[in-house]
C-alpha positions, 0 to 999 in steps of 0.5 A, a space after each residue: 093848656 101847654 105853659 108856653 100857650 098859657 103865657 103867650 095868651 097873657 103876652 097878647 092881652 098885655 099887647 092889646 090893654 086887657 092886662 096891664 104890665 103889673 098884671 102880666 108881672 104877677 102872673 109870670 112871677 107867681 107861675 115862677 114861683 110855682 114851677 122848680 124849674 121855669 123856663 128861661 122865657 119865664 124869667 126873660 119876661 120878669 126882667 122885662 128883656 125883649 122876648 125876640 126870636 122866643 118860638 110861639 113869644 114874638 107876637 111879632 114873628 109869630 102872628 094871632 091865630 084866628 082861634 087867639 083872635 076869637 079869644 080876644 074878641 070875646 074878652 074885648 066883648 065881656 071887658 066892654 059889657 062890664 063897662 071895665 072898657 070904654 068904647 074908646 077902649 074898644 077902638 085901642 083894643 082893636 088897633 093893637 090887634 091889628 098890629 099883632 095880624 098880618 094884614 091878609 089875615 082872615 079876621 085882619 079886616 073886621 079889627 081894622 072896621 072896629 078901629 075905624 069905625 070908633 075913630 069916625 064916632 069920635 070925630 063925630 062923623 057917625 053916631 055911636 048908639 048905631 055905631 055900638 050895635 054894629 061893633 057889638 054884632 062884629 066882635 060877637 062875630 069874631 068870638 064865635 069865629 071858625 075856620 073850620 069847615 062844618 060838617 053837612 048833613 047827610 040827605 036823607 039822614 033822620 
Protein backbone atom coordinates (compact mmCIF):
# COMPACT_ATOMS: atom_id res chain seq x y z
CA UNK A 1 0.00 0.00 0.00
CA UNK A 2 1.33 3.48 -1.34
CA UNK A 3 2.32 5.74 2.23
CA UNK A 4 -0.28 8.33 0.84
CA UNK A 5 -3.28 5.51 0.88
CA UNK A 6 -1.58 4.07 4.19
CA UNK A 7 -2.36 7.44 5.79
CA UNK A 8 -5.38 8.30 4.02
CA UNK A 9 -7.12 5.17 5.51
CA UNK A 10 -6.05 6.06 9.12
CA UNK A 11 -7.46 9.85 8.18
CA UNK A 12 -10.84 8.20 7.39
CA UNK A 13 -10.82 5.71 10.65
CA UNK A 14 -10.10 9.00 12.90
CA UNK A 15 -13.13 10.81 10.81
CA UNK A 16 -15.40 8.32 11.52
CA UNK A 17 -14.21 7.14 15.69
CA UNK A 18 -12.51 3.94 14.86
CA UNK A 19 -9.30 5.50 15.90
CA UNK A 20 -8.73 7.88 18.20
CA UNK A 21 -6.71 11.22 17.92
CA UNK A 22 -3.89 9.88 20.06
CA UNK A 23 -3.98 6.58 17.92
CA UNK A 24 -3.87 8.40 14.64
CA UNK A 25 -0.78 10.48 16.35
CA UNK A 26 1.29 7.62 17.11
CA UNK A 27 1.01 5.88 13.78
CA UNK A 28 2.00 9.33 11.98
CA UNK A 29 4.79 10.01 14.45
CA UNK A 30 6.22 6.51 14.47
CA UNK A 31 5.69 6.23 10.30
CA UNK A 32 7.80 9.51 10.84
CA UNK A 33 10.41 8.25 12.41
CA UNK A 34 11.00 5.33 10.21
CA UNK A 35 11.19 6.98 6.99
CA UNK A 36 14.63 9.55 6.58
CA UNK A 37 12.67 11.82 4.52
CA UNK A 38 8.75 11.86 5.20
CA UNK A 39 6.54 13.76 3.34
CA UNK A 40 5.36 17.06 4.29
CA UNK A 41 1.82 15.90 4.55
CA UNK A 42 3.16 13.57 7.35
CA UNK A 43 4.57 16.27 9.35
CA UNK A 44 1.20 18.48 8.46
CA UNK A 45 -0.64 16.01 10.65
CA UNK A 46 1.67 15.67 13.66
CA UNK A 47 1.38 19.52 14.15
CA UNK A 48 -2.27 18.94 13.70
CA UNK A 49 -2.79 21.77 10.67
CA UNK A 50 -5.41 21.32 8.42
CA UNK A 51 -4.48 19.07 5.48
CA UNK A 52 -6.62 21.45 3.19
CA UNK A 53 -6.04 20.71 -0.59
CA UNK A 54 -3.55 17.45 0.16
CA UNK A 55 -4.38 15.31 -3.15
CA UNK A 56 -6.13 11.90 -1.90
CA UNK A 57 -5.82 13.82 2.43
CA UNK A 58 -8.95 16.13 2.07
CA UNK A 59 -11.45 13.72 3.13
CA UNK A 60 -13.64 16.33 2.07
CA UNK A 61 -12.29 17.40 -1.51
CA UNK A 62 -11.71 13.86 -2.15
CA UNK A 63 -14.63 11.64 -0.98
CA UNK A 64 -14.73 7.63 0.13
CA UNK A 65 -14.42 5.38 -2.53
CA UNK A 66 -16.86 2.62 -2.33
CA UNK A 67 -13.72 0.05 -1.82
CA UNK A 68 -12.81 2.45 1.54
CA UNK A 69 -16.49 2.28 2.34
CA UNK A 70 -16.26 -1.73 2.40
CA UNK A 71 -13.29 -1.35 4.39
CA UNK A 72 -15.00 0.74 7.13
CA UNK A 73 -17.80 -1.38 7.11
CA UNK A 74 -16.03 -4.56 7.69
CA UNK A 75 -13.92 -2.67 10.88
CA UNK A 76 -17.44 -1.10 11.79
CA UNK A 77 -18.61 -4.94 11.83
CA UNK A 78 -15.56 -6.60 13.79
CA UNK A 79 -15.34 -3.08 16.27
CA UNK A 80 -19.28 -4.06 16.92
CA UNK A 81 -18.77 -8.11 17.14
CA UNK A 82 -16.03 -7.59 19.78
CA UNK A 83 -18.14 -5.21 21.72
CA UNK A 84 -15.19 -2.61 21.35
CA UNK A 85 -18.32 -0.42 19.87
CA UNK A 86 -21.61 -0.02 21.20
CA UNK A 87 -24.68 -0.06 18.78
CA UNK A 88 -24.90 3.62 19.44
CA UNK A 89 -21.47 3.63 18.22
CA UNK A 90 -22.56 1.78 15.20
CA UNK A 91 -25.11 4.97 14.82
CA UNK A 92 -22.01 7.70 15.02
CA UNK A 93 -20.06 5.40 12.91
CA UNK A 94 -22.26 5.36 10.24
CA UNK A 95 -23.27 9.54 10.46
CA UNK A 96 -19.75 10.28 10.00
CA UNK A 97 -19.31 8.06 6.98
CA UNK A 98 -22.07 9.85 5.67
CA UNK A 99 -20.56 12.98 6.10
CA UNK A 100 -17.13 11.88 4.18
CA UNK A 101 -19.88 10.42 0.98
CA UNK A 102 -21.42 12.53 -1.57
CA UNK A 103 -24.97 11.94 -1.19
CA UNK A 104 -25.39 10.07 -4.72
CA UNK A 105 -22.96 7.80 -3.67
CA UNK A 106 -23.64 4.24 -4.21
CA UNK A 107 -23.33 3.06 -0.74
CA UNK A 108 -24.42 6.80 0.59
CA UNK A 109 -28.06 5.55 1.24
CA UNK A 110 -27.14 1.98 3.14
CA UNK A 111 -24.99 4.40 5.94
CA UNK A 112 -27.81 7.01 6.06
CA UNK A 113 -30.48 3.66 6.93
CA UNK A 114 -27.90 2.50 9.74
CA UNK A 115 -27.77 6.11 10.92
CA UNK A 116 -31.49 6.03 10.77
CA UNK A 117 -32.46 3.27 11.89
CA UNK A 118 -30.01 3.33 15.45
CA UNK A 119 -31.54 6.74 16.18
CA UNK A 120 -35.35 5.34 15.79
CA UNK A 121 -34.00 2.35 18.27
CA UNK A 122 -33.00 5.02 20.53
CA UNK A 123 -35.88 6.91 20.59
CA UNK A 124 -37.60 3.51 21.33
CA UNK A 125 -39.79 3.72 17.88
CA UNK A 126 -38.18 0.20 17.02
CA UNK A 127 -36.56 -2.79 18.70
CA UNK A 128 -33.15 -3.14 18.64
CA UNK A 129 -32.99 -7.12 18.70
CA UNK A 130 -34.79 -6.87 15.00
CA UNK A 131 -32.90 -3.69 14.60
CA UNK A 132 -29.21 -5.45 15.00
CA UNK A 133 -29.72 -8.27 12.52
CA UNK A 134 -30.98 -5.82 9.85
CA UNK A 135 -27.83 -3.46 10.60
CA UNK A 136 -25.59 -6.46 10.80
CA UNK A 137 -26.95 -8.08 7.34
CA UNK A 138 -26.43 -4.38 5.96
CA UNK A 139 -22.87 -3.60 7.00
CA UNK A 140 -21.62 -7.32 6.03
CA UNK A 141 -23.48 -6.09 2.62
CA UNK A 142 -21.34 -2.87 2.30
CA UNK A 143 -18.13 -5.03 3.35
CA UNK A 144 -18.49 -7.52 0.63
CA UNK A 145 -19.46 -4.59 -1.73
CA UNK A 146 -18.31 -4.59 -5.55
CA UNK A 147 -18.61 -2.29 -8.19
CA UNK A 148 -17.36 -4.29 -10.53
CA UNK A 149 -19.25 -6.10 -12.86
CA UNK A 150 -18.79 -10.11 -12.35
CA UNK A 151 -17.95 -12.04 -15.04
CA UNK A 152 -20.84 -14.74 -16.37
CA UNK A 153 -20.10 -18.03 -17.38
CA UNK A 154 -19.93 -19.00 -20.40
CA UNK A 155 -22.91 -21.45 -21.76
CA UNK A 156 -21.99 -24.59 -22.46
CA UNK A 157 -18.62 -24.13 -20.58
CA UNK A 158 -17.71 -27.81 -18.15
Amino acid sequence: MELTEEVRYWLIQQKVGLLSESELMALVDTKIVQLDEPPDFLTTISLKEKLDRVPKLDLFMYKLSDEECSSIAKLILKAFNEGSASFTDVGLYTFNVCQLLNNDAPLFEQFDWINDEVHLVNEGVKDQKQSTVDIIEILEKIARYNKAPQPTPKSGAA
